[in-house]
C-alpha positions as CSV (number, residue, x, y, z in Angstrom):
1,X,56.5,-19.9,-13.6
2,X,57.5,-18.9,-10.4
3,X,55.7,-16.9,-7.5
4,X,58.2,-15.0,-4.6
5,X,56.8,-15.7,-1.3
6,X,59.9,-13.9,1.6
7,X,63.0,-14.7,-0.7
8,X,62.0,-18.3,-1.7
9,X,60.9,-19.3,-5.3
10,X,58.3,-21.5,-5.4
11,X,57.9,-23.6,-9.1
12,X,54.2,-24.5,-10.3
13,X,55.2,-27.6,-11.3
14,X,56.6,-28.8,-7.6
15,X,53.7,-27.2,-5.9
16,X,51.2,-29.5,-8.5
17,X,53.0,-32.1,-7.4
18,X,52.5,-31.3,-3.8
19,X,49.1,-30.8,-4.1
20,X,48.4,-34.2,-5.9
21,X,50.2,-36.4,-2.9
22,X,48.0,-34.2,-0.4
23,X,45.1,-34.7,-2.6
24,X,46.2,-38.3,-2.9
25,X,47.1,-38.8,1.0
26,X,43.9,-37.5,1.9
27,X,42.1,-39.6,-0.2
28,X,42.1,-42.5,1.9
29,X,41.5,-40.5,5.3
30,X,38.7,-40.0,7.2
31,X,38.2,-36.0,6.8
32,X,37.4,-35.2,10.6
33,X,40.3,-37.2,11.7
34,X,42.8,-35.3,8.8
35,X,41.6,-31.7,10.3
36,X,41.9,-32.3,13.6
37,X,45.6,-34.1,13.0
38,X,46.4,-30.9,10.6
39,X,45.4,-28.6,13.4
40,X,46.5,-30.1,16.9
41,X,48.6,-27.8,18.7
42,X,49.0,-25.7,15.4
43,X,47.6,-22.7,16.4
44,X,49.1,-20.2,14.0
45,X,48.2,-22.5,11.3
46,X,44.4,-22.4,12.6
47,X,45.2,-18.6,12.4
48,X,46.5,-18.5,8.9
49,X,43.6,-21.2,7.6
50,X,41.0,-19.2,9.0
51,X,42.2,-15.9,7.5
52,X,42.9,-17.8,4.0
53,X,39.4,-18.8,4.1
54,X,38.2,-16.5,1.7
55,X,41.1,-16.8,-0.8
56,X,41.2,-20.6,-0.7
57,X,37.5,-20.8,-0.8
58,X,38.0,-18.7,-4.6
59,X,40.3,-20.5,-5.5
60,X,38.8,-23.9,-5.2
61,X,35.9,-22.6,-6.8
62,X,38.1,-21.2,-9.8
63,X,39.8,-24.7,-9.7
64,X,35.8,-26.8,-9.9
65,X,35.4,-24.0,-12.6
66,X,38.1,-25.0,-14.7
67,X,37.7,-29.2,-13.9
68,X,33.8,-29.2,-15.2
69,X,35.0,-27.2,-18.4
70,X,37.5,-29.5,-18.7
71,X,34.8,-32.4,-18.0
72,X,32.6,-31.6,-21.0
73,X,34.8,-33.5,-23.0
74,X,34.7,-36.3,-21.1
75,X,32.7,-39.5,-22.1
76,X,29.4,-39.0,-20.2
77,X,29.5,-42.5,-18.2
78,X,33.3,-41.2,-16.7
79,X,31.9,-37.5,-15.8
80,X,28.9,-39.0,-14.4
81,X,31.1,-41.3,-11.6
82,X,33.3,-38.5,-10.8
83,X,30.4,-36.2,-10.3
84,X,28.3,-39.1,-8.5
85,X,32.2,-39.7,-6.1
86,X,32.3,-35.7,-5.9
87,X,28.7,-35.1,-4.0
88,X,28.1,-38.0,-1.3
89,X,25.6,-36.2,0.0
90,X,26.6,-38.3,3.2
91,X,28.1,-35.3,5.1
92,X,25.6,-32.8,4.8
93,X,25.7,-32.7,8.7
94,X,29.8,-31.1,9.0
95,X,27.9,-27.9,6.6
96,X,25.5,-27.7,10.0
97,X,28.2,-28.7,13.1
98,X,30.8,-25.6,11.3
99,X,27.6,-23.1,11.4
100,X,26.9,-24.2,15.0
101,X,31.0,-23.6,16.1
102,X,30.8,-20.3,14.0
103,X,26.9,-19.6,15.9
104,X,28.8,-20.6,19.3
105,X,31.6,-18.3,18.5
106,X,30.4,-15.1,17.8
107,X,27.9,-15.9,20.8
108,X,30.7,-16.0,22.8
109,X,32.7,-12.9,22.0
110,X,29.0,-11.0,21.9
111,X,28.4,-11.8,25.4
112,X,31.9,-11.6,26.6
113,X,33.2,-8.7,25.0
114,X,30.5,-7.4,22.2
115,X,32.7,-4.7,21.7
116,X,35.7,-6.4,20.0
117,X,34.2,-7.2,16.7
118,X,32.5,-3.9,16.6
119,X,36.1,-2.1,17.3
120,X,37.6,-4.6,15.1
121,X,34.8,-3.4,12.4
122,X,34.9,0.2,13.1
123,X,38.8,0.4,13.0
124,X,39.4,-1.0,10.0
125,X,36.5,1.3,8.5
126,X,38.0,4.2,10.3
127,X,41.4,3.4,8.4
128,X,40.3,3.0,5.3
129,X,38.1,6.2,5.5
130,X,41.5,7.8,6.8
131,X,43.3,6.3,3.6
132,X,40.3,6.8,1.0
133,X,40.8,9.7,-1.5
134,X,37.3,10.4,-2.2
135,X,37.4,12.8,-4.9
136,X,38.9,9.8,-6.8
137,X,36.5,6.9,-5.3
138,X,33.5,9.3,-6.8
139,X,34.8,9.7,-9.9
140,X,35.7,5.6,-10.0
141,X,32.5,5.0,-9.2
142,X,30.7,6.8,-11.2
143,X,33.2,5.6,-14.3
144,X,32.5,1.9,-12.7
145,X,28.7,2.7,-13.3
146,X,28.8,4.7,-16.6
147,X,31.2,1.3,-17.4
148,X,28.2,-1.3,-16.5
149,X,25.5,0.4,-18.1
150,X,27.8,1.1,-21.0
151,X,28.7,-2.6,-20.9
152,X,24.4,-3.8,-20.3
153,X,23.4,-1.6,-22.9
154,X,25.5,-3.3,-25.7
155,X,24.6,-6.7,-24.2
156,X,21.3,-5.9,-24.8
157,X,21.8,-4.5,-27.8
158,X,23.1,-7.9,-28.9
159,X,20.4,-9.5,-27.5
160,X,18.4,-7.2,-29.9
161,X,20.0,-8.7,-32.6
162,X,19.3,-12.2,-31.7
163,X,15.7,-12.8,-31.1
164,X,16.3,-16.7,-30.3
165,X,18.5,-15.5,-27.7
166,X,15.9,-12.8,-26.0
167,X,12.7,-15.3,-26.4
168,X,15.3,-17.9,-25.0
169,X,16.0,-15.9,-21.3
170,X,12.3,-14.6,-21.6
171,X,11.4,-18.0,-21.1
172,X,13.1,-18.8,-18.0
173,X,10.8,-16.2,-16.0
174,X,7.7,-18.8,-16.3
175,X,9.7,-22.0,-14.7
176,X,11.5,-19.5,-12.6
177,X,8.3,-18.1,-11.1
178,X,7.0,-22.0,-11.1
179,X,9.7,-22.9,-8.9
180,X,8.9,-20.0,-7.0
181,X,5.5,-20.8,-6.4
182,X,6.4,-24.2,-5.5
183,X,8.5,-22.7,-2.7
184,X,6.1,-20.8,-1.4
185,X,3.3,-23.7,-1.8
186,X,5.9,-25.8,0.5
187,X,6.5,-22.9,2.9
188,X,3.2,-22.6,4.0
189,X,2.5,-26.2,4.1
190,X,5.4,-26.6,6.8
191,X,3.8,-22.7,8.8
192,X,0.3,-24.9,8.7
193,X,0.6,-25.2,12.2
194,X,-2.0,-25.6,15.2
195,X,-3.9,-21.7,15.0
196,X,-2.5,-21.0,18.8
197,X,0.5,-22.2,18.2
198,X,1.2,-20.2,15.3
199,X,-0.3,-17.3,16.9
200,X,1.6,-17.2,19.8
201,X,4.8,-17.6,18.0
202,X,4.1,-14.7,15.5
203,X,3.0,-12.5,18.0
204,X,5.9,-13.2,20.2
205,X,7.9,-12.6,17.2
206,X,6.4,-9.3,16.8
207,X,6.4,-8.1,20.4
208,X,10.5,-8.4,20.9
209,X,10.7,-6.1,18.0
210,X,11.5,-2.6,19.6
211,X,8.6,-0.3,18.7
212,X,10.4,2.8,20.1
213,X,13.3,2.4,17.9
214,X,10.3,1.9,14.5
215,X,8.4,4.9,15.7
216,X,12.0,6.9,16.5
217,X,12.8,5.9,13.1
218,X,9.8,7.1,11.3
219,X,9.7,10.3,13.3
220,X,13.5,10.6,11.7
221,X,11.6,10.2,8.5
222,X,8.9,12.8,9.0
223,X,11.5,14.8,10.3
224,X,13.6,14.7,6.8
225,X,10.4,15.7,4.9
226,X,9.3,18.1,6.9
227,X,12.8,19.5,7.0
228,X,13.0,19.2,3.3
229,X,9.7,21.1,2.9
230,X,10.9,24.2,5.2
231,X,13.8,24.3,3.2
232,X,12.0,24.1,0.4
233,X,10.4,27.6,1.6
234,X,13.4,29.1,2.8
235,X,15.1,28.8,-0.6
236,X,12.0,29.5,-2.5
237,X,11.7,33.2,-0.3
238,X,8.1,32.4,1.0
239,X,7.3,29.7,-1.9
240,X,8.2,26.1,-2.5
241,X,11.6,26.2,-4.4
242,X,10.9,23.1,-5.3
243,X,8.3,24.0,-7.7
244,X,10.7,25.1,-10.3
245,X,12.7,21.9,-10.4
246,X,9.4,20.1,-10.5
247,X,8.5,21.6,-13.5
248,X,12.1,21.4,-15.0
249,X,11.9,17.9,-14.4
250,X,8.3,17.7,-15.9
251,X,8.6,19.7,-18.7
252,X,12.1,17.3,-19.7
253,X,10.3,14.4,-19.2
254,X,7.2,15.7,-20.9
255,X,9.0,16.5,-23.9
256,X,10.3,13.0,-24.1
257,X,7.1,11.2,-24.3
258,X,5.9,10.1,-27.0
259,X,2.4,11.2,-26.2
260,X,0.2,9.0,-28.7
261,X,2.0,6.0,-27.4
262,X,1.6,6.9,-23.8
263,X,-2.1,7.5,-24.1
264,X,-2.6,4.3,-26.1
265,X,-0.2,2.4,-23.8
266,X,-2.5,3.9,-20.6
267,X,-6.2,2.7,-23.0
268,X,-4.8,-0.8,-23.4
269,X,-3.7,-1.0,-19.5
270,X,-7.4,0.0,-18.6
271,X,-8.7,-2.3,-21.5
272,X,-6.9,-5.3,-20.0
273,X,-7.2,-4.4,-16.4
274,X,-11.1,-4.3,-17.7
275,X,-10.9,-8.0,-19.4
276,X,-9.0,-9.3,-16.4
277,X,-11.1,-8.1,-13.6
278,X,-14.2,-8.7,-15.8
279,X,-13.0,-12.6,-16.6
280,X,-12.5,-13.0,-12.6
281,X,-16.0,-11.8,-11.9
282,X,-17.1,-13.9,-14.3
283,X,-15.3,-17.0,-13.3
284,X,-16.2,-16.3,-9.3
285,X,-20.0,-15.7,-10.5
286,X,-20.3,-19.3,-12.0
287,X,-18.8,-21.0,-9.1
288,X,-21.5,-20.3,-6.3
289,X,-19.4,-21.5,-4.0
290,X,-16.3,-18.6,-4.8
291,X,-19.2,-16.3,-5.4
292,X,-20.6,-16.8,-1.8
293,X,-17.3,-16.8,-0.3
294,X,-16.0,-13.9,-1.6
295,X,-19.4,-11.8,-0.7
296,X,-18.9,-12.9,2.6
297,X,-15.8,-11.9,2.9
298,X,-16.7,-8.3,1.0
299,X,-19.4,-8.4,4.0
300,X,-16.9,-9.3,7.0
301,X,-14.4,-6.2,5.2
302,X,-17.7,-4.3,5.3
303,X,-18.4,-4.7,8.8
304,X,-15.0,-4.0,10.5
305,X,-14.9,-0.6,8.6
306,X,-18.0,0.2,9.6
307,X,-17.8,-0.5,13.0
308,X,-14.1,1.4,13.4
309,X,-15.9,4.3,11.7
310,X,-18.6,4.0,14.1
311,X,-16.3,4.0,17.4
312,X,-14.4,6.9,15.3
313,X,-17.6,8.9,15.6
314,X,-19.0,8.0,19.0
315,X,-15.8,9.1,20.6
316,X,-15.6,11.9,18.6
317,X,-19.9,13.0,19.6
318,X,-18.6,12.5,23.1
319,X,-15.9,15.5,22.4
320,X,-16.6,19.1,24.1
321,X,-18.4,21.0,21.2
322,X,-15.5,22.9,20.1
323,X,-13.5,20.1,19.7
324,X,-16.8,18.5,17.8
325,X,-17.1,21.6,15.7
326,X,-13.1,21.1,14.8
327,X,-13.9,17.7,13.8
328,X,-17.3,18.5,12.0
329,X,-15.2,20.6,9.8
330,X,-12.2,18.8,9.4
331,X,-14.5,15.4,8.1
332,X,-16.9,17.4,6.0
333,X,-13.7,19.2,4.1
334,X,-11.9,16.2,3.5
335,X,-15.1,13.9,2.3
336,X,-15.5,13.2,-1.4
337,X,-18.8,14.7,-2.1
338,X,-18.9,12.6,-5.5
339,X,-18.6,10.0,-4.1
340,X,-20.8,10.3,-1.2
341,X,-23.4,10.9,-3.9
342,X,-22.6,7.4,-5.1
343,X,-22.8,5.7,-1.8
344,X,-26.3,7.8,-1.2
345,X,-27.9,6.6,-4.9
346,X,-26.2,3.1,-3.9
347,X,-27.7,2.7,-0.9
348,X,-31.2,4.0,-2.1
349,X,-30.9,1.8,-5.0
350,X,-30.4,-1.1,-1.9
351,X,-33.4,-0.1,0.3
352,X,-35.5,-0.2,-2.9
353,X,-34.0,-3.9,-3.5
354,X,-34.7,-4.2,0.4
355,X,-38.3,-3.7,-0.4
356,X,-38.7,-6.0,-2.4
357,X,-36.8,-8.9,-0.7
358,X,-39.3,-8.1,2.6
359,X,-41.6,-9.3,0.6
360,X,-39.9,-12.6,0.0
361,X,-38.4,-12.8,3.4
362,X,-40.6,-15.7,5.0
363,X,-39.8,-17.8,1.6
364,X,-36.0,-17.2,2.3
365,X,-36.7,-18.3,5.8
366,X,-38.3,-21.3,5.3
367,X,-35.0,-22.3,2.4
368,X,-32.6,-21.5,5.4
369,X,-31.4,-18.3,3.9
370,X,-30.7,-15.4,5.7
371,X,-32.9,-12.4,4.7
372,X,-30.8,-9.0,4.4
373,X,-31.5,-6.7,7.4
374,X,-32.9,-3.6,5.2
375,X,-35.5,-2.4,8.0
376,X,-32.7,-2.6,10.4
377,X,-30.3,-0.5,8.3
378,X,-33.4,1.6,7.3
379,X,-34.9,2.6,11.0
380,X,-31.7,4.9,12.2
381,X,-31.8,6.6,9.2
382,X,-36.0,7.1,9.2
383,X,-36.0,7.4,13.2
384,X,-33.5,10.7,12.2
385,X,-35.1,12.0,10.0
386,X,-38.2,11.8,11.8
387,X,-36.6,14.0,14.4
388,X,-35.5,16.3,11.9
389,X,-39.1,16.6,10.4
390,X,-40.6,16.9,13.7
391,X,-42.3,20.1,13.9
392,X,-40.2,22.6,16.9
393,X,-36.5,21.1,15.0
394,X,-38.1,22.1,11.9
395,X,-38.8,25.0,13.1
396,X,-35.0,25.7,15.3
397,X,-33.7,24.9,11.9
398,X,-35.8,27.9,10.6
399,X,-35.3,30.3,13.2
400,X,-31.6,29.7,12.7
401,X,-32.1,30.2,8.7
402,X,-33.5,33.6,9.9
403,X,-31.4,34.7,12.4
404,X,-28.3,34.1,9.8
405,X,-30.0,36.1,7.5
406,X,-31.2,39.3,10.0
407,X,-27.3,39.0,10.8
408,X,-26.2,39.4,7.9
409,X,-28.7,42.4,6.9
410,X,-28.3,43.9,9.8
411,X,-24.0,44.3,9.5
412,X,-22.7,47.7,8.2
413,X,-21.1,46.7,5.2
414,X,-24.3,45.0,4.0
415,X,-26.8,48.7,4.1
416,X,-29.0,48.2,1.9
417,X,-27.3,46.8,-1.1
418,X,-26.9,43.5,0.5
419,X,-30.3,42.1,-1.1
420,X,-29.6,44.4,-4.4
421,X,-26.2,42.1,-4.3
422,X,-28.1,39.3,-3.6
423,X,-30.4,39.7,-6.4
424,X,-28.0,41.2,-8.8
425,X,-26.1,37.6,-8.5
426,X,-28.4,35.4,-9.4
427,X,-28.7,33.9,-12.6
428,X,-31.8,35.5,-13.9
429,X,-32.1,33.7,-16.5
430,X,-31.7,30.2,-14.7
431,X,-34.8,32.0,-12.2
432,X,-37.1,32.4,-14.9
433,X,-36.3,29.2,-16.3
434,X,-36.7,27.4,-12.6
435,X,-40.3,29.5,-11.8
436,X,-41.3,28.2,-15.5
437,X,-40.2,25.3,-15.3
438,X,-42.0,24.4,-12.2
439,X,-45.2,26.1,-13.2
440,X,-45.0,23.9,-16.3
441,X,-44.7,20.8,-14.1
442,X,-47.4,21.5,-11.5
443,X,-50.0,22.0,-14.4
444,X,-49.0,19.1,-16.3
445,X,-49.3,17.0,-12.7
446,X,-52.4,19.1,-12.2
447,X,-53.9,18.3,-15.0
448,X,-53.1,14.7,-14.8
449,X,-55.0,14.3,-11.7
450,X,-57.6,16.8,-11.7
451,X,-59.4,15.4,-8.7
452,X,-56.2,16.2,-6.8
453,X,-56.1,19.7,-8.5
454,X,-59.6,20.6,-7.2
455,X,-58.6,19.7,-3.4
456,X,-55.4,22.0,-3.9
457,X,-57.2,24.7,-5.5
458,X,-59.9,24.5,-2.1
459,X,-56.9,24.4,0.0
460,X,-55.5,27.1,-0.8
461,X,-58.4,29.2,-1.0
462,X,-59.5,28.0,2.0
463,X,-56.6,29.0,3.8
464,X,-55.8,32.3,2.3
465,X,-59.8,32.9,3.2
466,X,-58.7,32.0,7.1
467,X,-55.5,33.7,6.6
468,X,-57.5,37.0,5.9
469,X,-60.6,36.4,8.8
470,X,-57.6,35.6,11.3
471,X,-55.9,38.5,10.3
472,X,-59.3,40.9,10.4
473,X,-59.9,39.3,13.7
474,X,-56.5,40.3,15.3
475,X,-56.8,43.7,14.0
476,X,-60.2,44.2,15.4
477,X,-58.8,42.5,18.8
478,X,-56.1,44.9,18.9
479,X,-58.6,48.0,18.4
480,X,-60.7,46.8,21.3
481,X,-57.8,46.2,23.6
482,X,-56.6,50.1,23.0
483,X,-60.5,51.0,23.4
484,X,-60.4,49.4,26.6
């Protein structure tokens, strides 16, 4: 076997031979020494080495390849001594002193002349883009794809076949992720660093990254949406174009599903996420010490959103009122009213609880426990709606009921079918059932306390008896004032 190199044939067996007296020679030499004998004054062979890097480097991996197979059938006390001669583990340090030339290197040619590898990079791109057929690199591609998927797909398919084979790789993930985490468990040993140290590091770290270019960059991505979105319209004549695509795809993927499965598949997910979260609430609950420490750290979460919420809403109360109004409008629309109810009953559900741990505060004092600050939470909310209550807002509140109303009666369109309108839309049914229900109610309550009945009942009549002498007595005022 021969190979033509410029005219000259080269035989295998002569260049073995060669290659076990280098081998041989080299041997016995110190290897520092050898390379820098090899490559004194040779500076086209230091050219050609360094651009046969990448082919010698395969090929003495091809060549370890072929020695280990041919190792296996070895006795294991002679493959053990060769492997034992082949990684010293001495010289560790040349692996670091050739990354420091190549580091010093490419320093030097980027602050020299950082345009020579980037010309060097771009013209060889801009050659092989020239030279490219692309037609046929897309349709090689996508044959080098359909080929791998083709060529996975039967793998696994053979896999299928041999269950000892697919429980076999499945149980490489758990010492895989083992060694994983025992990475990571080492990684942050070594970042356990003094706090203002590794503050000051990070934060340099984060500072030299150019923010421009990140917000440049995501405007380019807002950009691309909202660009996709107006084409979106423009295709679509006045609606999203995308809509019928959407449901294309939908309805395609719809009728694949197997829907049973998929709903069952979706009940067990929540049934497990259920038993998982469940099990860690119960396993933090019966250490007190978890328990504690994760409430805390629920209340330190607590706190920060509440008090960026609060600076949220003072700045926003400071506004001009149209801006306020904008605002007003723009929080209540996008607030889940659900679950605002939630919060509401939650928090009334925690006053109530307050209550009762006022009662039991001094105790928790005098055990060093912190009572919960339920008055203090309480008071804004009371003090408001004491304000509220008080009687000239109540009654702003009611003018401005009242002038919204007049307004609307007194518009044209309204004439006098507004109120017909009015009444003709409510639910009479619902009205007779509210005005019975609430007699019912207030003579069941009545008649449950009938001492409180009797002081109603006087109540009333005795202020529908001043109602009528007040009114008599302006009417006979009036008279008297015309008299007069």
């Amino acid at each position: 076997m021969t190979r033509d190199n410029g005219g000259s044939a080269v035989k295998v067996e002569d260049l073995r031979e060669s290659l076990r007296n280098f081998l041989e020679t080299m041997g016995g030499s110190d290897p520092r020494e050898l390379a820098r004998e090899l490559l004194d004054g040779e500076g086209r062979l230091s050219e050609t080495l360094l651009e046969s890097l990448p082919t010698l480097a395969q090929a003495i991996l091809e060549a370890a390849r072929l020695v280990l197979e041919r190792m296996e059938s070895l006795p294991p006390e002679k493959a053990a001594r060769i492997l034992a001669r082949a990684f010293p583990g001495a010289e560790g340090e040349l692996a670091g002193e050739l990354l420091n030339s190549l580091s010093r290197l490419l320093i030097r040619l980027h602050e020299e002349r950082p345009e020579l590898l980037v010309e060097e990079q771009v013209d060889f791109f801009s050659r092989a883009t020239r030279a490219v057929d692309f037609g046929k690199l897309r349709k090689l591609l996508a044959y080098r794809a359909s080929d791998r998927l083709e060529g996975l797909r039967r793998e696994i398919e053979i896999l299928g076949d041999n269950p000892v084979a697919l429980v076999n790789i499945f149980s490489v993930v758990a010492p895989a992720a083992n060694q994983a985490l025992q990475v990571l468990k080492t990684l942050f040993k070594v970042l356990d660093l003094p706090a203002e140290a590794l503050t000051y590091a990070l934060f340099n770290i984060l500072e030299e990254i150019d923010w421009k270019d990140a917000a440049e960059a995501l405007n380019g991505a807002a950009a691309f949406v909202v660009n996709l979105h107006r084409g979106s319209y423009i295709l679509g004549d006045g609606s999203l174009y995308s809509a019928a695509p959407f449901s294309r795809i939908a309805s395609r993927l719809v009728e694949g599903l197997d829907k049973p499965l998929l709903a069952e598949a979706l009940a067990a997910l929540g049934e497990e996420g259920e038993a998982l979260l469940s099990s860690l609430a119960e396993q933090a609950l019966e250490d007190a010490d978890l328990a504690a420490s994760l409430l805390e750290a629920a209340a330190s979460l607590a706190n920060s959103s509440l008090r960026a919420l609060s600076n949220v809403l003072e700045k926003a109360a400071s506004l001009p009122a149209e801006d306020r109004s904008r605002l007003r409008k723009a929080f209540s629309g996008g607030i889940d009213a659900e679950e605002l109810t939630r919060l509401s009953r939650s928090l009334a559900a925690l006053l109530r609880a307050g209550r009762l741990a006022e009662t039991t505060a001094a105790t928790a004092a005098a055990e060093g426990r912190v009572a919960l600050p339920w008055r203090e939470m309480a008071e804004p909310l009371r003090a408001e709606l004491r304000e509220r209550l008080e009687a000239r807002a109540l009654a702003r509140s009611f003018n401005q009921a009242l002038r919204t109303l007049n307004r609307r009666l007194r518009e044209p369109s309204a004439g006098g079918g507004y109120a017909s309108a009015l009444m003709e839309s409510l639910d009479r049914g619902e009205l007779e059932e509210l005005f019975r229900a609430s007699a019912s109610r207030l003579r069941e309550a009545l008649a449950a306390r009938p001492e409180t009945a009797r002081v109603l009942v006087k109540g009333l009549l005795t202020i529908i008896y001043q109602g009528i002498r007040g009114y008599l007595s302006g009417l006979r005022a009036g008279r008297k004032s015309r008299r007069g």
